[in-house]
C-alpha positions, 0 to 999 in steps of 0.5 A, spaced: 697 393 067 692 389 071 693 384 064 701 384 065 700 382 073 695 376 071 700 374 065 706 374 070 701 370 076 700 365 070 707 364 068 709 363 075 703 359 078 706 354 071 712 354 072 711 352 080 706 346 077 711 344 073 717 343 077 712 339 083 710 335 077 717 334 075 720 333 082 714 328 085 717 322 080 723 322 082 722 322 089 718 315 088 724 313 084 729 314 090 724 311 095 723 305 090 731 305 089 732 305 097 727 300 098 730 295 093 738 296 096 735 295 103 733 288 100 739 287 097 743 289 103 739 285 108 739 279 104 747 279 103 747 281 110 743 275 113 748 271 108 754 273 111 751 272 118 750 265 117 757 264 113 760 267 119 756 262 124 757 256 119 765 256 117 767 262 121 769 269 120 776 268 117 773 263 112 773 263 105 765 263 105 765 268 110 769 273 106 767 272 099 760 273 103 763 279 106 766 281 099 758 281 096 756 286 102 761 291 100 758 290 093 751 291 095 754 297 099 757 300 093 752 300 088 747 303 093 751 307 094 752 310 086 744 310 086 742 313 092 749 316 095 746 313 102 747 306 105 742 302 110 745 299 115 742 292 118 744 293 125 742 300 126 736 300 121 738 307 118 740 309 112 747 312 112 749 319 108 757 318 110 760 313 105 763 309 111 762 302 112 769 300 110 771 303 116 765 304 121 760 298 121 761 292 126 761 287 122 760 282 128 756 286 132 761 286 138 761 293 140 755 299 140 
């Protein structure tokens, strides 16, 4: 009986190690993922800033600009089901910046 409940507590303390050792890696992934697309999104953000106040917001340069953004926004997106907004410095677990981001800051 007492060699069954040890067997029982080796099994469970190895299969709770097992699955800390199997999650640990994948949040530093996450974290590495989420701190590669707040770059990429913080650059494409400065880009369309400084194409909207060079050209204009209705220019060409400005929405090809615009048109990266959502880009970097999509594919943070499909890595880490969030994405960082500039402006607030948070990330976002609501796929919403098509219809929720002030693009030009003129609201709060």
């Amino acid at each position: 009986m007492t060699r069954l409940r040890f067997e029982n507590a080796l099994g469970a303390f190895a299969l709770g190690a097992a699955l800390l050792f199997a999650t640990a890696p994948k949040a530093a992934a996450d974290d590495h993922g989420r701190t590669r697309c707040q770059r990429m999104v913080e650059k494409a953000q400065d880009k369309y800033r400084h194409e909207a106040h060079e050209h204009g917001r209705h220019s060409r340069q400005a929405e090809r600009a615009r048109a990266r953004l959502n880009n970097a926004w999509d594919r943070c997106w499909n890595r880490t089901h969030g994405w960082y907004d500039p402006y607030r410095r948070e990330w976002r677990t609501e796929r919403d910046w098509d219809r929720n981001y002030d693009w030009d800051r003129d609201r709060d």
